[in-house]
Every structure is written in structure tokens, then in C-alpha cells.
N, C-alpha and C positions, 0 to 999 in steps of 0.2 A: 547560685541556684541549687535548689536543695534538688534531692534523687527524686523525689515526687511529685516535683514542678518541672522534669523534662519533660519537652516535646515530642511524642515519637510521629516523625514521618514515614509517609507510609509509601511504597512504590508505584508509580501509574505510566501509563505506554501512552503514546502521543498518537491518535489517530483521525488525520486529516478528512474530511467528511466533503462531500460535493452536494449533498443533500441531509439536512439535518429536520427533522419532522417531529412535535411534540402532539401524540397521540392519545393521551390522557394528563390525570395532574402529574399522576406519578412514572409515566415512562416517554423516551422520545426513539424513536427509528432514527438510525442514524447507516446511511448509504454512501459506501468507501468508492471512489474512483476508478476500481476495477470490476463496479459492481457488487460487492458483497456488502449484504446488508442485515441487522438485526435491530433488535429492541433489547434497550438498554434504560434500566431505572435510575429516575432522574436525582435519586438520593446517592447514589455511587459516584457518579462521575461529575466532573467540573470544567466548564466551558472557558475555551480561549477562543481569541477571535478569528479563527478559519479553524476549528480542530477541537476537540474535544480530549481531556485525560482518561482514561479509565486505568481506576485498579489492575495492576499486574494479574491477578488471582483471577478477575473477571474477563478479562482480553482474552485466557485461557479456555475459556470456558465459551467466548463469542465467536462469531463469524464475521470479524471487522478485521481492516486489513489498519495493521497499526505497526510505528516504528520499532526498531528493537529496544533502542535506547530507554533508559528508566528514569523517570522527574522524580525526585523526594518531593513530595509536599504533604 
């Protein structure tokens, strides 16, 4: 694999959601278990099946209660 056919993965926080809401095309509310809740654009982040990934950079910047642990993808 050549230097400009790598991959780069990117970092994202695992935050399990008890209510997941798409509130336009491009954004969905997503409401954490302890209550904390925001809106989050649907072009960032990537669904699993109970939980959602979001960007480390973005988790930062949310009020979503998410793991510490970091996914590559």
C-alpha cells in the first residue's frame, strides 16, 4: 500500500442513548440515561445498535454522557 492509499482513522467515544430522536434531515437529539441531552449532526456521527459513535473532538464540545474509551474507525 502506497503512503497515499492509507487509511486514516479517526477517534469516536461510544455513547449509549435511551432515546434517540431525528429532528430534521441533518441533525438527531440524542438523550443519555442520566438525562443529558443534545443535538447532534447526522453527518458526524455513526449508529450502532443501542449507541451511537461520535467524534472525540465533538463529545468535547456536547452534553452527552459518553464512554471514555476511543473506537478507531
Amino acid at each position: 500500500m502506497r503512503e497515499d492509499e492509507k487509511m486514516t482513522k479517526k477517534p469516536f467515544l461510544k455513547a449509549k442513548y435511551r432515546e434517540l430522536k431525528q429532528i430534521s434531515e441533518k441533525a438527531v437529539v440524542v438523550k443519555s440515561y442520566d438525562g443529558q441531552e443534545d443535538v447532534l449532526p447526522v453527518s458526524q456521527i455513526k449508529e450502532g445498535l443501542d449507541c451511537v459513535y461520535i467524534p472525540t473532538w465533538l463529545a468535547e464540545k456536547k452534553n452527552v454522557q459518553c464512554s471514555q474509551k476511543k473506537y478507531w474507525m
